[in-house]
C-alpha positions in Angstrom: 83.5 144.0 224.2 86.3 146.6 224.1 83.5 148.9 222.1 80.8 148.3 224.8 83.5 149.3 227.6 84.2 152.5 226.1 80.9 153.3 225.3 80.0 152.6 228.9 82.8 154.4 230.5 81.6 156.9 228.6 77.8 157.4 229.5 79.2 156.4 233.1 80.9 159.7 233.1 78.1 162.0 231.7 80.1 162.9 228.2 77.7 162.2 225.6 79.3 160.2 222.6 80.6 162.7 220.1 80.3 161.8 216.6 82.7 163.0 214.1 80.0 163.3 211.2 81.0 166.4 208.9 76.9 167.1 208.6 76.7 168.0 212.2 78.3 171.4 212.3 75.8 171.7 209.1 72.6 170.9 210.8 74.0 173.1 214.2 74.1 176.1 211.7 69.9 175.2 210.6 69.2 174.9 213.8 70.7 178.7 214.5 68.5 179.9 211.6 65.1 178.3 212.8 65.7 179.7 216.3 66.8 183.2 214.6 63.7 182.3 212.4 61.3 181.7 215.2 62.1 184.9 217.7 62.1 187.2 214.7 58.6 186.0 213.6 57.3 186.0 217.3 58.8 189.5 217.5 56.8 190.9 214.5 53.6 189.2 215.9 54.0 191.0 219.5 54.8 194.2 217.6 51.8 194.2 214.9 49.5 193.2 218.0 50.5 196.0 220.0 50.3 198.2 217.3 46.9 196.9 216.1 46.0 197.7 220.1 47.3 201.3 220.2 45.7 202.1 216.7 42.4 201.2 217.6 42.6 203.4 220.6 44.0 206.5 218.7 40.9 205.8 216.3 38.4 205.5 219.8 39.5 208.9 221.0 39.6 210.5 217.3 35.4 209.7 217.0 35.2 212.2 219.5 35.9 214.7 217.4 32.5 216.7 215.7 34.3 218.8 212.6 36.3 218.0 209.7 39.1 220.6 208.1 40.7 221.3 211.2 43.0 220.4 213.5 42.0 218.4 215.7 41.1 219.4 219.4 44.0 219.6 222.4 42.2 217.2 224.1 42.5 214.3 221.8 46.1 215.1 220.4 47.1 215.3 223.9 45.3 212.1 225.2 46.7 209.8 221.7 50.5 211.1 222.1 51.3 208.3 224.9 49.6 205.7 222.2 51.7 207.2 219.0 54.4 206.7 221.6 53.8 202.9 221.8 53.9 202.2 217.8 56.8 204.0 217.5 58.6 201.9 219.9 57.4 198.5 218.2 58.0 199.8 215.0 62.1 200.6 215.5 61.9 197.3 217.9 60.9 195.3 214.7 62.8 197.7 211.7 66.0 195.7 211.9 64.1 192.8 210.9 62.0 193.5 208.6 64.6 194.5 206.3 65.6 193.0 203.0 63.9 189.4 201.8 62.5 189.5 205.4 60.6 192.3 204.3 58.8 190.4 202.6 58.9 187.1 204.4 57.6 188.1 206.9 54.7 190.7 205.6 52.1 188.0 206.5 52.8 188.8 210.2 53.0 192.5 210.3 50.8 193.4 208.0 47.8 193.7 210.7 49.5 196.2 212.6 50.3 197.7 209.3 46.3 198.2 208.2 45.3 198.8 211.6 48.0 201.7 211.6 47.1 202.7 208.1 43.4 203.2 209.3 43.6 205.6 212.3 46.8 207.3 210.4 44.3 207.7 207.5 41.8 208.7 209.8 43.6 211.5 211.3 44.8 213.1 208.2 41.4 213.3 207.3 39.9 214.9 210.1 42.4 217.7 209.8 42.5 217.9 205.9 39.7 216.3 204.4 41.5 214.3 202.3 43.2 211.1 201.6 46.7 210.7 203.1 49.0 210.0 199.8 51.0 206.4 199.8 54.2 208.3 199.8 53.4 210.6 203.0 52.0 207.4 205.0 55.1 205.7 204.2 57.2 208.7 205.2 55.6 208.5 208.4 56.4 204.7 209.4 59.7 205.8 208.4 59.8 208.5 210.9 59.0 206.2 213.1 61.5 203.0 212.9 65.4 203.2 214.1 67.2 204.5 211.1 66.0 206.1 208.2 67.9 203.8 206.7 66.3 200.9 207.9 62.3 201.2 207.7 59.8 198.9 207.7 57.5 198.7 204.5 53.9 199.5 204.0 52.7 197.7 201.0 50.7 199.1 198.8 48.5 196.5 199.8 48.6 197.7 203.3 47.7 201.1 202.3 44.5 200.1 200.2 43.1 197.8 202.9 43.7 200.7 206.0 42.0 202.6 203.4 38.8 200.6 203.1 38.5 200.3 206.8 38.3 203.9 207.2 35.5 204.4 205.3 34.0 202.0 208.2 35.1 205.2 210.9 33.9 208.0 208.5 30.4 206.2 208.7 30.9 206.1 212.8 31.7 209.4 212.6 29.0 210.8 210.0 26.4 208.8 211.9 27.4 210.4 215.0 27.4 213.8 214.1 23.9 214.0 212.8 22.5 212.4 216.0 24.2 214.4 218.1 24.5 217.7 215.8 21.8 217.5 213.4 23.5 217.9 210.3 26.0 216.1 207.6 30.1 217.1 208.6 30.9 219.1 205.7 33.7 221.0 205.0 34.8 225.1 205.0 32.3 226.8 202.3 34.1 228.3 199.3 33.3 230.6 196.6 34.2 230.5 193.1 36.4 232.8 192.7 37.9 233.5 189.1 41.0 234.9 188.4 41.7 237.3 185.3 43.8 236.0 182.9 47.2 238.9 181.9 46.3 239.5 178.4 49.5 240.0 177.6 50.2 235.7 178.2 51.1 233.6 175.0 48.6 231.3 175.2 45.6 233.3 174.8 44.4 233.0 171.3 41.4 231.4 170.0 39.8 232.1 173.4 36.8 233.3 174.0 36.7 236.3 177.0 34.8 234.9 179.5 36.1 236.6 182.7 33.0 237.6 185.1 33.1 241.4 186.4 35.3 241.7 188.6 33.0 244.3 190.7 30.4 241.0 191.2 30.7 239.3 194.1 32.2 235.6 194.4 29.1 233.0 194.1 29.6 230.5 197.1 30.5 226.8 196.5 28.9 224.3 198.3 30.8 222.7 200.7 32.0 218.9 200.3 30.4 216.4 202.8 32.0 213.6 204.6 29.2 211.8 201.8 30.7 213.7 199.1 34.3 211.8 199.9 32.7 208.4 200.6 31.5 208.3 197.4 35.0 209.6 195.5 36.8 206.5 197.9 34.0 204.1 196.6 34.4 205.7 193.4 37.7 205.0 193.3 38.0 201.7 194.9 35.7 199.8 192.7 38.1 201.6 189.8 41.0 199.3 191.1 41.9 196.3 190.0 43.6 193.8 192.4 45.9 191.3 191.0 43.8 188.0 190.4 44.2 184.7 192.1 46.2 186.7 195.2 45.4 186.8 198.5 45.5 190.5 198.4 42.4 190.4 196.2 40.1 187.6 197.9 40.5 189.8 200.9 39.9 193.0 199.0 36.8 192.0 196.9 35.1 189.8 199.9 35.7 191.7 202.7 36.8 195.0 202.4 34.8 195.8 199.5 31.2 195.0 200.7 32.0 196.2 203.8 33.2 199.8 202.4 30.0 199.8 200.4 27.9 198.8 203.4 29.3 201.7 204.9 28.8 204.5 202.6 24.9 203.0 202.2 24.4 203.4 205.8 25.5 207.0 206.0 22.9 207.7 202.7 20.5 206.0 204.3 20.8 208.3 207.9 21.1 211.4 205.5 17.6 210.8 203.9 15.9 209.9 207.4 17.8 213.2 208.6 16.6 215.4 205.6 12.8 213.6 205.1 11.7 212.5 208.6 13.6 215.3 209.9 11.8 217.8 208.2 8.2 216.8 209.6 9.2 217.3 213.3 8.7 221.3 214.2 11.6 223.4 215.0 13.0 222.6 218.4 11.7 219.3 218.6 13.1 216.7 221.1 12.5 213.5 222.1 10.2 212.5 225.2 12.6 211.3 227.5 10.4 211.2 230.6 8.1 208.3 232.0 9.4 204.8 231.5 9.5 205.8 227.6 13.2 204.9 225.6 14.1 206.7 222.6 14.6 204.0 219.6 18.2 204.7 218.0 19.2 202.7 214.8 22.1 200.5 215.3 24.5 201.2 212.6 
């Protein structure tokens, strides 16, 4: 009875009954690391969400561009700085994190953003350069962008391959584009093939046959590569690589991304040859009859 008394004074007077268990201060410090757990996570899927949102719209303003190898117009850099802006914010809101094992831990959750990032980034760099930005360089620039250099958040190599493969999917926008509204293939600056005379006087220059062109004859022009040209060397390469077996990286890779990517480059050969072949038995000039009640038929792609 003298239990139930105390017990009852107790509850009477709103103190709940302490125990004095040495597990509980043991299971108050897992419950501080699930709640740490928890915001963290939720932190990392707001960011790669917000990121995945701005990316998207750098890449909607970047297929407005019509030519590859330079920089791209005022227009667009000025109109995708506010959206830069916003990853750059979620990505030194999230760095502190995503440092460490959590780097890892929790990849899963960022690594959305990360592709999505990866593509228009990718994008971009292409449009301007005609290339493929390097690992290294995309990594420098998430860098740039977190808190600290110090303290930046990784892009997998994973990451990287997959933003890779869904730009191919934005080259084919942007190909298919550009001959409907252009007429033509985006190809690169032409080049000639210039060759440069080798000093006779060099080390290395027995056993060689003199094959130097006059130097009085004019450079024969190269030419230039098409946005085709580099789908193919990304295909090219792509079905080179070998993903790890049994991961998740490589289900996604091989029943996805890869059949998407060759989808892709199919559908711009396919626009090319009803370009170059149907193209060629309309006259000069020709335009569609827009008048009457009379649509023009455009091909999905």
């Amino acid at each position: 009875m003298g239990f139930k008394r105390t017990r009852d004074d107790a509850m009477a007077e709103g103190k709940p009954e302490q125990s004095s268990s040495p597990f509980v201060a043991m299971f108050e410090g897992f419950r501080k690391e699930l709640d740490e757990h928890h915001d963290r996570r939720e932190r990392t899927i707001k960011a790669s969400r917000d990121i995945t949102a701005a990316s998207k719209k750098i890449i909607f303003t970047l297929q407005r561009v019509r030519e590859v190898g330079k920089p791209v117009p005022a227009f667009v850099t000025k109109n995708n700085a506010q959206y830069w802006k916003i990853i750059e914010d979620q990505y030194k809101a999230i760095s502190a994190d995503l440092q460490g094992l959590n780097a890892y831990r929790y990849s899963h959750n960022i690594t959305g953003g990360n592709q999505e990032f990866m593509e228009a980034l990718s994008f971009h760099h292409y449009l301007e350069t005609q290339s493929v930005i390097p690992q290294e360089e995309a990594q420098a620039k998430v860098t740039s962008m977190c808190a600290a250099p110090d303290t930046p958040v990784l892009l997998t190599p994973e990451d990287y391959i997959l933003g890779i493969c869904d730009m191919t999917g934005e080259l084919m926008r942007f190909s298919v584009t550009s001959m409907a509204t252009n007429g033509k293939l985006p190809a690169g600056k032409q080049t000639s093939n210039k060759r440069v005379k080798q000093d006779p006087s060099s080390a290395d220059t027995g056993d060689k046959m003199d094959i130097d062109e006059d130097s009085s004859a004019p450079p024969e022009p190269q030419k230039p590569r098409t946005v085709l040209d580099d789908l193919r060397a990304i295909r090219l390469q792509l079905e080179m690589f070998e993903a790890p077996g049994g991961s998740k990286f490589a289900h996604e890779l091989e029943t996805k991304k890869m059949p998407v990517m060759r989808e892709c480059v199919d559908k711009v050969e396919k626009a090319l040859y009803g370009l170059t072949v149907r193209g060629s038995e309309r006259p000069k000039g020709w335009m569609p009859d827009m008048g009457g009640d009379r649509r023009a038929e455009v091909e999905s792609y």
